[in-house]
C-alpha positions as CSV (number, residue, x, y, z in Angstrom):
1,X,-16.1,17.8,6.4
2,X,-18.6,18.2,9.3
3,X,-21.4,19.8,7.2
4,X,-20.7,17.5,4.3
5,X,-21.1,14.7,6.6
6,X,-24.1,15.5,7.9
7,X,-25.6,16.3,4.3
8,X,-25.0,12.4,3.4
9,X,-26.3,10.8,6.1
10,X,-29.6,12.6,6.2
11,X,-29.6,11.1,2.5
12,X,-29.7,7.7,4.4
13,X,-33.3,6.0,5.2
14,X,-33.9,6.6,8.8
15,X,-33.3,2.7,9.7
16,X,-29.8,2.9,8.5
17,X,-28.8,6.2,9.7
18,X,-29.7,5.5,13.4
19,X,-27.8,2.2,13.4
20,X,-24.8,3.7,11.3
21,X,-25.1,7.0,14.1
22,X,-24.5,4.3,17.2
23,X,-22.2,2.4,15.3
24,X,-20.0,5.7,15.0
25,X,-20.8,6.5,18.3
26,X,-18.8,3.5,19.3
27,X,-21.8,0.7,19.9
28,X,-21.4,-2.6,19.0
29,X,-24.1,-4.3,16.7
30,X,-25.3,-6.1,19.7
31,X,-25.4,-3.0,21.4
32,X,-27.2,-1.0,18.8
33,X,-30.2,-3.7,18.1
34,X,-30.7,-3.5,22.2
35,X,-31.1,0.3,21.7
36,X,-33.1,0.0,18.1
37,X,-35.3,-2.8,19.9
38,X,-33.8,-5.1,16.8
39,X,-32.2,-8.4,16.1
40,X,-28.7,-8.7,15.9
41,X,-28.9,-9.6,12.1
42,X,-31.0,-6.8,11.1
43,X,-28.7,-4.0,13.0
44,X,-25.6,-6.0,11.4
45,X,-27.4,-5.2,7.9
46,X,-28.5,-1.8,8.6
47,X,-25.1,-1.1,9.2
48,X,-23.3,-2.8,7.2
49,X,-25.8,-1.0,4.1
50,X,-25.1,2.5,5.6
51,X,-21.8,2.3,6.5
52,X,-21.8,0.9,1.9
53,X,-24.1,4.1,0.8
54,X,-22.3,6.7,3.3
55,X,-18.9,5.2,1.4
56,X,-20.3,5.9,-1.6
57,X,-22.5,8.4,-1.7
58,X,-19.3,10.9,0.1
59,X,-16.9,9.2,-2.5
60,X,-19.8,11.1,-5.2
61,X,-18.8,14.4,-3.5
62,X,-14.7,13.6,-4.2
63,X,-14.4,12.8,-0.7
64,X,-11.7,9.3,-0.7
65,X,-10.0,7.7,1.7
């Protein structure tokens, strides 16, 4: 589960992947557009987009919740 993880979210541009990584981590959005150095908006988008092509793209690979 591990390695496949990691395989999809280097599939992931590297915006969304860094704001989906701190939002897993247990960052708010807040939190993670201090860290990024990015509005509130665009972090909420960047994660709200991974978190929709991570979803999808493991779903691809017969991995459903």
């Amino acid at each position: 589960l591990g390695k496949l993880l990691v395989e999809v979210m280097a599939t992931l541009n590297e915006d969304r992947r860094r704001a989906v990584v701190l939002y897993l981590q247990g960052h708010s959005i807040p939190d993670a557009a201090r860290v990024l150095g990015w509005d509130t908006k665009k972090a909420s988008n960047a994660v709200y987009r991974g978190l929709e092509q991570l979803r999808r793209r493991l779903a691809q690979r017969g991995l459903v919740p």
